[in-house]
N, C-alpha and C positions, 0 to 999 in steps of 0.2 A: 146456825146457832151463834157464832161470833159475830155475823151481821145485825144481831137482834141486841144484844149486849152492845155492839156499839153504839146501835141506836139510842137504849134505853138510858146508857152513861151520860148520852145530850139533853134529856128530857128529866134527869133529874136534877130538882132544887137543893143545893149543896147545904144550906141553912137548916134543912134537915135531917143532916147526915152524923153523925157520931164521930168523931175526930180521932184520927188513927194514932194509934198508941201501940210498938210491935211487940212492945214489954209484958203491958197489959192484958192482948189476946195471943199471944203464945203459947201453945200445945206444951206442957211439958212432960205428959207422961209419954211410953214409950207406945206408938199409934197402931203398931203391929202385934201389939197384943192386947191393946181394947182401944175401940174405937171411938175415932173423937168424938163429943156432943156439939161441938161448937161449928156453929150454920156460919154458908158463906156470908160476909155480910158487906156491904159498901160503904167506905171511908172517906170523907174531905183529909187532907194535908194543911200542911201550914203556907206551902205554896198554894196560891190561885190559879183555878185551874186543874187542879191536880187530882184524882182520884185512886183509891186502891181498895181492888177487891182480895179479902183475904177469908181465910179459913182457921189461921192460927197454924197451918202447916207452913202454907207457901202464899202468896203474895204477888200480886199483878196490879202496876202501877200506869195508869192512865194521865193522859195531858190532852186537857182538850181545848184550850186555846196556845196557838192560834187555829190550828188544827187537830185534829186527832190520833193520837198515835200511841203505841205502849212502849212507857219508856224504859221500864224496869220488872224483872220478872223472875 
């Protein structure tokens, strides 16, 4: 599964992507007693390069040049 996501992290065109804001998609009610609505979704940064998949829970930060690696989590 995480082979597939990393793959799919290179193959996507960032120009597409919704520009991550942690303000904006932040969960703020309490998630243990009603469940989020907000789907995981894939973000550009203001870094190049840089990717983040969130949920508005938690947050997982991607670099894919010059390599690929998860920077932040």
């Amino acid at each position: 599964m995480a082979a597939l996501l990393f793959l799919s992290v290179f193959c996507v065109r960032t120009e597409a992507l919704p520009r991550f804001d942690k303000e904006a998609i932040r969960y703020d009610s309490d998630w243990l007693v009603s469940a989020p609505t907000i789907a995981a979704t894939l973000f550009e940064t203001t870094t190049p390069g840089e990717l983040v998949l969130s949920n508005g829970l938690i947050s997982r930060t991607f670099r894919t040049k010059p390599n690929g690696a998860t920077v932040s989590f």
